[in-house]
C-alpha positions in Angstrom: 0.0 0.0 0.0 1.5 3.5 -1.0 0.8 6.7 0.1 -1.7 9.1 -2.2 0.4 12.0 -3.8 3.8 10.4 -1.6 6.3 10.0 -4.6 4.7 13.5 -6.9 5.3 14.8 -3.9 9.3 14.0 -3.6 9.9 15.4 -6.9 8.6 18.9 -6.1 10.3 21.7 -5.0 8.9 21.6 -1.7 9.9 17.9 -1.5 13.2 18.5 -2.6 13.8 21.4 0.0 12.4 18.8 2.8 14.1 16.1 2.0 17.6 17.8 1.0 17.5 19.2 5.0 16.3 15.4 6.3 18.9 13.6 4.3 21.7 16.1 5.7 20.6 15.5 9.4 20.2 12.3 9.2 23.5 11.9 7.9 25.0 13.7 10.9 22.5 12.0 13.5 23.5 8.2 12.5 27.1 8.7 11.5 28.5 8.2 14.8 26.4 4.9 15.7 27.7 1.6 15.8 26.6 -1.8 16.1 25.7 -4.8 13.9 22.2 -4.0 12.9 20.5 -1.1 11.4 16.9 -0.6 10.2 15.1 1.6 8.0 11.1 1.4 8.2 9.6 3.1 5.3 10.6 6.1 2.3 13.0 2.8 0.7 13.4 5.9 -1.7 16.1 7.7 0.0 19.2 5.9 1.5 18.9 7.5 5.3 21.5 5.1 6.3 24.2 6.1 4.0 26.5 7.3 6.4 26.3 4.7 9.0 28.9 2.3 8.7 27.3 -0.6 10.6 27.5 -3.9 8.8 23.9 -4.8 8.2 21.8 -1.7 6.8 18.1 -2.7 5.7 15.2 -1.3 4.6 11.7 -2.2 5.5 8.2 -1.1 5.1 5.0 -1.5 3.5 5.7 -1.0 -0.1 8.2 -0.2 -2.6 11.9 -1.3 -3.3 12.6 -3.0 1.1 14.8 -5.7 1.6 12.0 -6.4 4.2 8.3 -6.2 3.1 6.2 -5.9 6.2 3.7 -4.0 8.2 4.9 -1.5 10.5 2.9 -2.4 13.2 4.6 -5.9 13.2 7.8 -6.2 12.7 9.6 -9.7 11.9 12.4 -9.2 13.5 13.6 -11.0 16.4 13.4 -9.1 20.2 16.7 -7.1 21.1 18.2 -7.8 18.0 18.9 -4.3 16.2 21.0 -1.4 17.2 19.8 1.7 15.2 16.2 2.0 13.6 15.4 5.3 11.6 11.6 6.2 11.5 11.3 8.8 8.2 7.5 10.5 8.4 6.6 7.1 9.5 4.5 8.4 12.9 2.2 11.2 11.6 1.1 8.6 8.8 -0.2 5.6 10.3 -3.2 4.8 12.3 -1.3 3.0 15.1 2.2 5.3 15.7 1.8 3.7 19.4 2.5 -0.2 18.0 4.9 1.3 15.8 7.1 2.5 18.6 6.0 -0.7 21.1 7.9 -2.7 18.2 10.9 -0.3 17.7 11.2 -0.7 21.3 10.7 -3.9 21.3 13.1 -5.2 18.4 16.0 -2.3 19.8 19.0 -4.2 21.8 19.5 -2.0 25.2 21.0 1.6 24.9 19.9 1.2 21.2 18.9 4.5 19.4 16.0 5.3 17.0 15.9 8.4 15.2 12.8 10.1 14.3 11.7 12.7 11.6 8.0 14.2 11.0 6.6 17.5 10.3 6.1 19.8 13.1 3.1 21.1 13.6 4.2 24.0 15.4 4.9 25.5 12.2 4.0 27.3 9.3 3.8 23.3 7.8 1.5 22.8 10.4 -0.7 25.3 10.0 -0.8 24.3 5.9 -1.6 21.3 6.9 -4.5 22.4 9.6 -6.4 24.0 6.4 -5.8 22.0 3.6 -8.3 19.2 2.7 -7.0 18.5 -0.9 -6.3 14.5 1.2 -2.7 15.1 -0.7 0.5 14.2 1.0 2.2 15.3 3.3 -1.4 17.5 4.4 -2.8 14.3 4.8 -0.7 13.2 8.0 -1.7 13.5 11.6 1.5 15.7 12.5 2.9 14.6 16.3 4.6 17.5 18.3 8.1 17.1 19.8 7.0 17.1 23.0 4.1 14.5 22.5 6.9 12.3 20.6 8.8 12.6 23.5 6.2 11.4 25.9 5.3 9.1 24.2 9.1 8.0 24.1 9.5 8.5 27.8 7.1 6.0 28.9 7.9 3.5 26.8 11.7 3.8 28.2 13.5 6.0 25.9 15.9 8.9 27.0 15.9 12.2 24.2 19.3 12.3 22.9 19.4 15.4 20.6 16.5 17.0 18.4 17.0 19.9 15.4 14.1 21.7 13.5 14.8 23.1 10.1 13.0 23.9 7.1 12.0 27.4 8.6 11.0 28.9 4.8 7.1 28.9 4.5 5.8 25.5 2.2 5.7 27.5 -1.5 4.9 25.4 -3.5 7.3 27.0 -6.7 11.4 26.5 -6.6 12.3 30.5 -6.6 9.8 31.6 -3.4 11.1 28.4 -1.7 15.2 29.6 -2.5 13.8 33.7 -1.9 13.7 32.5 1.6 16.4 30.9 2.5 17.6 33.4 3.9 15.4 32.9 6.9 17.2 29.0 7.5 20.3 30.6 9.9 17.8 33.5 11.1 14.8 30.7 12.3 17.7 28.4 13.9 19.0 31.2 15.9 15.7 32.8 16.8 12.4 30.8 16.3 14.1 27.4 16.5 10.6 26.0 17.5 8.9 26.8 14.5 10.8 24.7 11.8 8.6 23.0 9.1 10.4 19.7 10.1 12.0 18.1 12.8 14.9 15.5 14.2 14.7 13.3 17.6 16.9 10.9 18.4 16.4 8.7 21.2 18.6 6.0 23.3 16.5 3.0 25.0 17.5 2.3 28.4 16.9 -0.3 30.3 16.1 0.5 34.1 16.9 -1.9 36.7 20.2 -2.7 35.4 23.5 -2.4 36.8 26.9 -4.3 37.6 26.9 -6.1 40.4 30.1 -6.1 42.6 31.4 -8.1 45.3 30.2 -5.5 48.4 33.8 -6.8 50.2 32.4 -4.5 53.5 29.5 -6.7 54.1 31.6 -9.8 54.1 34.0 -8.3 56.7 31.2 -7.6 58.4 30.1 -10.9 58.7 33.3 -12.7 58.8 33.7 -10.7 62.2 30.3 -11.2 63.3 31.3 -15.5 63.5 34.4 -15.0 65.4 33.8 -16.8 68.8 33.4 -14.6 71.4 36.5 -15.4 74.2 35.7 -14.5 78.0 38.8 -12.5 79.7 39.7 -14.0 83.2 40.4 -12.0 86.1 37.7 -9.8 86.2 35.3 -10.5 89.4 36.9 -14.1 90.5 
């Protein structure tokens, strides 16, 4: 099953401007994690694992060219087996981003990290997206705040790592209005950072409980001395 209007969409200018800031970030956000596994659910389009250098780098989803053709909400992957997942607009466009995540979390070894991207709605983006009822993507989503994505992350065990917003420029739908603004890029980084169009969260699962256990040496003193048998001095009262 593919998304209506997802792949007219990635050849516009607006999906081009999107997905030229995503593909940068993500490139920083996965470039220093290592492991043995790394997963990519949905966009098989773009490569969002390029600069990883972990051995095994596959793609899954629902459609198109995955190495691993599956439903999102069920993954067929074995528990604690994968150390970095990347989720591209996966959230916002799926009846059931709550299984999605129970699965990431589920299939993620400890201290794994998954990376998230979706549209902020917070945003200019958002607020496009709020009005428009052409049922097109990306207006079709159900857009998750950072701080939402973050609870939701929280309680499933997850610690925020590090989260960017970009894509300040309003969503013009021609090449020149979207390139007139760039301007505003360093200006909405430095001043309305909360307002990009699009934003990165990438999160560590920890594992609570866990800890190394060490020989407590004082304890055993303690009772080594405690067995001692107790010797009576003579002389005292006799």
């Amino acid at each position: 099953m593919s998304i209506p209007g997802f792949d007219s969409w990635l050849g516009s200018a607006q999906g081009r401007y999107v997905m030229d800031w995503e593909q940068r970030k993500l490139d920083e956000a996965v470039a220093d994690i290592f492991g043995f596994n790394a997963l990519q659910i949905g966009m098989p389009q773009y490569d969002f694992l390029r600069a990883n250098r972990i051995p095994l780098r596959q793609k899954a989803g629902e459609f198109g060219a995955v190495d691993v053709l599956s439903e999102m909400t069920a993954l067929p992957f074995a528990s604690h087996s994968t150390d970095l997942i990347v989720l591209p607009h996966v959230l916002e466009f799926s009846t059931d981003p709550h299984q999605i995540l129970r699965e990431v979390e589920r299939i993620l070894i400890p201290e794994g990290q998954v990376v998230i991207v979706g549209f902020n709605p917070l945003s200019l983006w958002g607020l496009k997206q709020k009005l428009d009822r052409s049922g097109d993507f990306p207006w079709n989503g159900n857009y998750l705040s950072i701080t939402r994505l973050a609870d939701w992350l929280q309680l499933l065990g997850f610690e925020v790592d590090r989260g960017t917003l970009g894509c300040y420029a309003p969503p013009f739908i021609q090449q020149k209005w979207l390139r007139r603004w760039h301007f505003i890029e360093s200006a909405g980084e430095r001043w309305w950072s909360f307002s990009g169009g699009v934003y990165l969260l990438r999160a560590i699962k920890r594992v609570h409980g866990m800890r190394l256990i060490t020989p407590d040496w004082r304890k055993k003193a303690v009772r080594a001395k405690a067995l001692r048998p107790v010797t009576h001095k003579e002389g005292h009262g006799h």
